[in-house]
N, C-alpha and C positions, 0 to 999 in steps of 0.2 A: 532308189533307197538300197534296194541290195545291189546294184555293184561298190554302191558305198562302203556298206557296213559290211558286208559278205553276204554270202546264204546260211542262213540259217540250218545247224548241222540236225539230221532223225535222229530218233532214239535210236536207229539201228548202226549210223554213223559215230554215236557220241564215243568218246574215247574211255572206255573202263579205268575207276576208279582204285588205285591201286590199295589191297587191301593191306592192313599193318596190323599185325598180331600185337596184343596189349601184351602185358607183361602180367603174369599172374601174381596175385598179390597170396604174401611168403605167409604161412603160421607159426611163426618160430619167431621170438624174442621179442624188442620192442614193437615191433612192425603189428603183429595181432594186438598187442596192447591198445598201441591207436586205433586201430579198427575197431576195436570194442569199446572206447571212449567215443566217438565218432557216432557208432549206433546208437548209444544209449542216449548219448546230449542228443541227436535226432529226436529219437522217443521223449524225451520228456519235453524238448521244445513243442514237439508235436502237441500233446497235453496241456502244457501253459497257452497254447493257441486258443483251443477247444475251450479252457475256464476260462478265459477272456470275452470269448465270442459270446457265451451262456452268460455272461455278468450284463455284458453290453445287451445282449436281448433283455436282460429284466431290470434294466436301468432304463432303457428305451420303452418297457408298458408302463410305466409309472406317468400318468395323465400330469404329475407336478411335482417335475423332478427336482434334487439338492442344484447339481448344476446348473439347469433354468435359472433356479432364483435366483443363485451367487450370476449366472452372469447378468440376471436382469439390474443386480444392486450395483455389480462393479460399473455398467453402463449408465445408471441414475447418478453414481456419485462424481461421474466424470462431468453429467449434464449438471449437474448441481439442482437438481428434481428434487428438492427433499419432498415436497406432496408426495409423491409418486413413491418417493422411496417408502416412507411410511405405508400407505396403498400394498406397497406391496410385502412389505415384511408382513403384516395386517390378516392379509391375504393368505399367506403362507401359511402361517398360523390358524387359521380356519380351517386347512386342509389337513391341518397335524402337524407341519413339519416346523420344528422350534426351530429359531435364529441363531448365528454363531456368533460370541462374540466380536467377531471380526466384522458381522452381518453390520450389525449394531453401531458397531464404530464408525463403520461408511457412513450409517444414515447421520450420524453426530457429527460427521464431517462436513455432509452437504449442507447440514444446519448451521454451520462455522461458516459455510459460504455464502449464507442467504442471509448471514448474521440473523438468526432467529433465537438468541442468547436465553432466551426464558423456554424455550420449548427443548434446546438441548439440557439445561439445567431439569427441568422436568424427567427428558429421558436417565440421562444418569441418576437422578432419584429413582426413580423408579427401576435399574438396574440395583441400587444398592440393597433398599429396603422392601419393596414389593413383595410379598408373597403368595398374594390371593391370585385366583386362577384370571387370565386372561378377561374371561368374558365378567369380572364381578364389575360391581359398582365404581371399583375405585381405581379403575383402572378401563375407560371406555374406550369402541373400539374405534380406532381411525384417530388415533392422537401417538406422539411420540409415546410418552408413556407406556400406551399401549402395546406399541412394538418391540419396546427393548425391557418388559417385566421380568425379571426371575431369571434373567440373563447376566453372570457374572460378568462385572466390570473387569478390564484391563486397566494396565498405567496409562496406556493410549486413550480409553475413555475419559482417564478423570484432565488430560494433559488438554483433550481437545476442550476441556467444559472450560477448563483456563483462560485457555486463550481465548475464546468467542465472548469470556467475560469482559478478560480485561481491553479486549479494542470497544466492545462496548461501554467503559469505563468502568466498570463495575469491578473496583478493585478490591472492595471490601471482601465481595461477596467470593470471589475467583481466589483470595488468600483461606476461606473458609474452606471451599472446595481442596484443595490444596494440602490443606491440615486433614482432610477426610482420608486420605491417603494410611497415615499414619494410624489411624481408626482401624482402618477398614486389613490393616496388615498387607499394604498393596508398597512397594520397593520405590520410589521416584525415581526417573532415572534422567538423561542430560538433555531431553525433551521438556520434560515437565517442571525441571528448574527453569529452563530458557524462556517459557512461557510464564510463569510465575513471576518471575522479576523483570518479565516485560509489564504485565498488568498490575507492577506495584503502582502504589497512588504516595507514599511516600520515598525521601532519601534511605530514610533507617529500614525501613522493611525492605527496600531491595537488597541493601549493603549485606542486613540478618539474611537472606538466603542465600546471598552471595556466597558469606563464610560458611555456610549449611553444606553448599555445593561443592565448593573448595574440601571441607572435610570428606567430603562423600566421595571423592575423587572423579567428580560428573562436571566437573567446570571447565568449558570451553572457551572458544572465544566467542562465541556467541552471549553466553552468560554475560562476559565481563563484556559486552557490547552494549547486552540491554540494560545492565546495571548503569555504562557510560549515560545513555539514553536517560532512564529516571533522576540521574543528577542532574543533566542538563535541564531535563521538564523543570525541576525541582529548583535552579537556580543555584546550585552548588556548582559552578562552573569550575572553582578551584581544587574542589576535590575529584572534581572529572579528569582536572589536569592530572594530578596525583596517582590516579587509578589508571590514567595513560603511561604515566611514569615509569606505575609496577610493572606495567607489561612491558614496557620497553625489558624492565632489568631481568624482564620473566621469573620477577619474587613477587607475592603480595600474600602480606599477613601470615609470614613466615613460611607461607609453601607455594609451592610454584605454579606458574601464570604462564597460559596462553603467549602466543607475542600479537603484538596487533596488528590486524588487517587493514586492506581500504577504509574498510566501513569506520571503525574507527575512530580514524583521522578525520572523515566528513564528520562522525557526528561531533565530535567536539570543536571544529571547523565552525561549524554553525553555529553550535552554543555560545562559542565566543563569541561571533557575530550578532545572536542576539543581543548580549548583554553589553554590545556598543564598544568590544576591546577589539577591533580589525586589527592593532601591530600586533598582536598576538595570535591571529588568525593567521596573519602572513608569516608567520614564524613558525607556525605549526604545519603550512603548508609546505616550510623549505627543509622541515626536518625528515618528510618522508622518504626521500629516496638515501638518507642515512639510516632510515630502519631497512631496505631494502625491496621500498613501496618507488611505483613509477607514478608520480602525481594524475590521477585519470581527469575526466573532464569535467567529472563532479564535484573531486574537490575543490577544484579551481571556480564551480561555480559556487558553493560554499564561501570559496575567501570572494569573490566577487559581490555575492548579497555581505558578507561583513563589512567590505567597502560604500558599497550601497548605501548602508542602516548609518555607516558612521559619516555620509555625505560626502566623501572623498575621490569626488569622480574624475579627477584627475588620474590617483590612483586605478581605477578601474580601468579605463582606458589603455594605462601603459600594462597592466595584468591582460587585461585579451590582447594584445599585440604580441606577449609574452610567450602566448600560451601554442601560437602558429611557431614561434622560435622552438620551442621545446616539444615538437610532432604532435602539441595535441592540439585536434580542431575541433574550435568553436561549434557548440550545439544551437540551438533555437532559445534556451533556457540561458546560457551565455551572453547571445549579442540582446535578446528581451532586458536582462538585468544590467546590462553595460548601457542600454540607452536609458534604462530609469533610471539609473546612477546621477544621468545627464539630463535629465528633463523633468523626474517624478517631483521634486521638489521644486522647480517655476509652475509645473503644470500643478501643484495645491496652493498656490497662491492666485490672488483677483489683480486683477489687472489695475484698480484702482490704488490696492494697497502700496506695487511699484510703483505708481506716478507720485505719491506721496514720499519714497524716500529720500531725505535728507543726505542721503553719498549719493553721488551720481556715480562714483566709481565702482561699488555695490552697486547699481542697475545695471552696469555695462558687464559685470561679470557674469549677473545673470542670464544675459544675453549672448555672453563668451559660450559658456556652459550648453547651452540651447544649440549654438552654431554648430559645436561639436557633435551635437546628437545630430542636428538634420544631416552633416555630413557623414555621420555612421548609418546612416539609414538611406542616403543616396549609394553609400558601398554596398549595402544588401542589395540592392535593388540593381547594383550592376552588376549582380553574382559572382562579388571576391570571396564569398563565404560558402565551400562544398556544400556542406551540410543543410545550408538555407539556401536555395536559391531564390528565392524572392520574400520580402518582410509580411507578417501575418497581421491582422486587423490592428490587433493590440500595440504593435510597435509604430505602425502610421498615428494609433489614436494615441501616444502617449507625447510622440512629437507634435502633433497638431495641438493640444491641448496645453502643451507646454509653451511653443510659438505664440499662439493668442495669447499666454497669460502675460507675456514679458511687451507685449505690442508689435510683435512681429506680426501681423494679419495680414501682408503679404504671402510670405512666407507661409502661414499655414493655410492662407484658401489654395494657394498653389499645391501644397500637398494632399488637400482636401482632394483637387480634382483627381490628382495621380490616386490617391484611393480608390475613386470612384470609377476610374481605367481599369484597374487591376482586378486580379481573380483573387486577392483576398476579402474572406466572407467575416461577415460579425457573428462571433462567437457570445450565443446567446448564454446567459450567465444561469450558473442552477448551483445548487446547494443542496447538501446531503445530510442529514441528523438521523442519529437511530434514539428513537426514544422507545420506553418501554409497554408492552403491549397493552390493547391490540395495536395498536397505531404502527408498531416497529419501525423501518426505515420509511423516513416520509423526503420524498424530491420537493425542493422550494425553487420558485422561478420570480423575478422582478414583478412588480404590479401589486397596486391596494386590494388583492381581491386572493382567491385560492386560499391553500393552507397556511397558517400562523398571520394571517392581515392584523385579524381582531388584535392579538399578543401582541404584536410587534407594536400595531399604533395606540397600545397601554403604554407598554416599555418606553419607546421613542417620546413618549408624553413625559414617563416620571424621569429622566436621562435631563432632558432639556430642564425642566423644571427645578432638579435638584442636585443639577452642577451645573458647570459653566460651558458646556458643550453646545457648540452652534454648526449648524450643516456649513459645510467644504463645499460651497456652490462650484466651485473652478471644478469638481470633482467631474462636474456633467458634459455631457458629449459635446465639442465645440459649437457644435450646429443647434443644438437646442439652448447653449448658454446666449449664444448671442441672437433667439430670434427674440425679437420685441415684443409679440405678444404675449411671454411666457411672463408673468409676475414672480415675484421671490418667492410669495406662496406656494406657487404651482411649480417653482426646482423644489423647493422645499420638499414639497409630497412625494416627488419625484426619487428622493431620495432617501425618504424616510422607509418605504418599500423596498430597499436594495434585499435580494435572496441572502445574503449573511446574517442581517438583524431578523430575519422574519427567520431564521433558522437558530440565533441566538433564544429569540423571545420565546421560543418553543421547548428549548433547551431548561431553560430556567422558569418555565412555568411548570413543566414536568417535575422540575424538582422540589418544587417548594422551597419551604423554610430548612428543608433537609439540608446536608453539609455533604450528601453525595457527591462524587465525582459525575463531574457534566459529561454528556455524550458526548462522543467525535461529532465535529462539526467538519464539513469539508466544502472547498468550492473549486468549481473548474476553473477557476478565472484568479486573476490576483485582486486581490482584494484594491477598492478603491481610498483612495485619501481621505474621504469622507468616513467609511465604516472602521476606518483603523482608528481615527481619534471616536469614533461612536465606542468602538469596543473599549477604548483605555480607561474611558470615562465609567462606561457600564464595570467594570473591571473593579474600581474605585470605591461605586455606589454599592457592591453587594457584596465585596470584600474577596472576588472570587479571582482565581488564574483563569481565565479564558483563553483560549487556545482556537485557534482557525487553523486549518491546510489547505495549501493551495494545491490541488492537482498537477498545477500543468508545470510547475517549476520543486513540487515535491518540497517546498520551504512550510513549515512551521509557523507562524506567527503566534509569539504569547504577549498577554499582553496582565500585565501585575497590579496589582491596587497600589493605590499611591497616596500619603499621607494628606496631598490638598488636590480637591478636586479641579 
């Protein structure tokens, strides 16, 4: 090692370090200036250190500090804890230390997220008017109320009570909130319009905030989005066009307009689709990349469900082919809607009612139609499609179901078995309704039994009774349609249970004879052939717009009353 490195040199050897005189520093002109700028910033940095250090020690003996709390709410409101969060505003409060408005607003937030719509409505009262001390009567402890008393509301308080209204339909009440504003001497600003005329329940009251917003100079495009939005709910599909128009020309109602977005273009995409106008859907499709929109893969499933509703699966067909030419690739939501295009309508028909038609060339098209889908669903399956590699429960079960209706039962036991090969799993079907307390959001699941059974087999009673509505047996899974020992009765019941109507009948037992606007109804799954003619009918009988979402493809379903049942 030391012949390597060397030897190591003594202290007596080491080589003296050569000394280098500094340079004395001058007192004369700018040169002491900076020295004495120099020292003193030292000194009083010194000093700011010292009061810092003395803050943080008596911020640090406080057994239930400001900081603790705020971080314990900002960490609740992220979990969406609203228990907790109350708990702990609650908490704080007992210790002394009052809540900030901002404190307050997290917890009304997390309440926006657990959709707890009557307990935020509670906290914001209880912000506005409360004046009695924490611990009285009228204000107990361990309740939102409780937590947000004697605490001035922000614009951000009353924007959140808004919007947790209006997803819970409650559009009356969220327009009342709203107007409190104006009471209360609190400014709206382009939050609290956006939410506001998302939770209108009518045309006219959104259009009236619409120009409220536009004066106020707070109208985005968000605004004139959710306003597009409540025409469409609304059935005003024409004047949606119109109000897309303004935007186009960036004028509406004599002063100026947002231009418009993606979103946009989808929502009126759809709306036309609902109301059964798909060339106008495809026209609104080709008009985006002249506003200087790149058509995304949404819209295109937009015009794909307006193809769909208007039975054009031809059209459909050549639209996803389209859509690989033009860089955008097909989603799951895409090739699902291009195969119901091509099978949902054999697969709600019975097998018996084709053998009875009179054209055979109407059967063979039927069949045309069906060919087409098995062979778009042998193409997923040999993964021509990125984004799918292999088809999910619902796209084998809408081909198989379509197959057997048309008499292809080759054909679908054979795809039956390829089901039964594959790693797609059945997506068990569930529903979602927020109704108002205590009950709040209740999950519904298939079966005569759990919550809304009773309701549902009332409704499903007076439905069949008092119009001409009869179950869509074809609706049912291929393998339960054709086992023999199942009676009509026993699909019958089968189906009178689906989680939509049991989340319907729950909806509209909540409501009474009231004219309220009905909760969100939502389902993971698309709705079957069977529950869409249930709901057109129910639609009919009580004079109401019914409304479903599908989760998994983000579609809307309404369905309108109709002069014969």
């Amino acid at each position: 090692f030391h012949s390597l490195m060397g030897r190591r040199r003594s202290k007596a050897q080491a080589k003296p370090r050569p000394i280098i005189a500094r340079r004395p520093v001058t007192t004369s002109g700018g040169s002491r200036l900076r020295h004495q700028k120099k020292l003193s910033s030292s000194s009083s940095s010194s000093l700011l250190d010292e009061k810092k250090k003395n803050t943080k020690k008596k911020k640090n003996s406080s057994s239930y500090s400001q900081t603790t709390r705020n971080k314990r709410l900002i960490r609740l409101h992220k979990n969406v804890n609203f228990a907790e969060a109350v708990t702990t505003i609650c908490d704080a409060r007992a210790r002394g230390i009052a809540p900030t408005t901002v404190d307050c607003n997290k917890l009304l937030s997390a309440g926006v997220r657990a959709g707890l719509w009557e307990d935020v409505l509670a906290g914001l009262q209880a912000m506005r008017g409360r004046t009695e001390p924490i611990h009285s009567s009228l204000a107990p402890e361990g309740t939102a109320a409780a937590a947000c008393a004697n605490i001035t509301p922000s614009v951000v308080s009353y924007a959140v009570t808004v919007r947790v209204l209006g997803a819970a339909g409650q559009s009356v009440r969220a327009l009342e909130v709203f107007s409190w504003m104006a009471q209360d001497g609190v400014a709206p600003d382009a939050v609290a319009f956006n939410a506001a005329v998302s939770a209108c329940g009518t045309c006219a009251d959104a259009m009236r905030l619409l120009g409220e917003a536009q004066a106020a100079g707070l109208a985005d495009v968000v605004t004139f989005n959710a306003a597009l939005a409540t025409l469409a709910r609304g059935g005003e599909v024409r004047r949606a066009e119109d109000l897309l128009d303004a935007m186009t020309a960036r004028k509406h109602a004599g002063r100026a307009a947002p231009a418009p977005n993606a979103v946009s273009f989808v929502t009126l995409i759809a709306a036309l689709g609902s109301a059964g106008d798909a060339d106008r859907a495809l026209a609104l499709l080709r008009r985006m990349p002249a506003a200087g929109l790149e058509p995304s893969v949404r819209a295109h499933n937009a015009a794909l469900a307006a193809l769909e509703a208007a039975d054009r699966w031809r059209d459909a067909l050549v639209l996803l082919g389209a859509m690989a030419r033009d860089g955008v690739t097909p989603d799951g939501v895409s090739l699902r809607t291009a195969l119901y295009a091509c099978c949902a309508k054999s697969a709600g028909k019975s097998e018996e009612a084709d053998a009875d038609l009179a054209d055979a060339k109407l059967n063979a098209q039927e069949r045309e139609r069906v060919q087409r889908g098995v062979q778009l669903l042998e193409a997923i399956e040999a993964g021509r499609f990125t984004k799918v590699p292999s088809p999910d429960y619902q796209m084998f079960h809408v081909v198989i179901q379509a197959a057997g209706a048309v008499g292809m039962h080759d054909v679908a036991s054979a795809i039956s078995r390829r089901l039964m090969a594959s790693t797609a799993i059945e997506l068990r079907a569930h529903a979602l309704v927020e109704l108002p307390s205590p009950r709040g959001r209740v999950e519904l699941s298939n079966g005569p039994s759990g919550a809304g059974a009773e309701e549902c087999e009332r409704l499903v009673r007076r439905v069949r009774k008092e119009t001409q509505f009869e179950h869509v047996l074809s609706a049912l899974p291929y393998a339960f349609a054709q086992d023999a020992s199942k009676t009509d009765d026993d699909k019958c019941r089968s189906l009178a249970f689906h989680c939509e109507k049991k989340a319907l009948a729950l909806a509209l037992h909540a409501a009474g004879t009231s004219r309220v606007t009905l909760p969100r109804i939502e389902v993971n799954i698309r709705m079957c052939s069977d529950c869409q003619a249930f709901y057109a009918h129910a639609a009919t009988l009580t004079g109401r717009v019914l409304e479903c979402v599908e989760q998994q493809s983000k579609n809307t379903r309404v369905f309108h009353p109709v002069n014969k049942l």
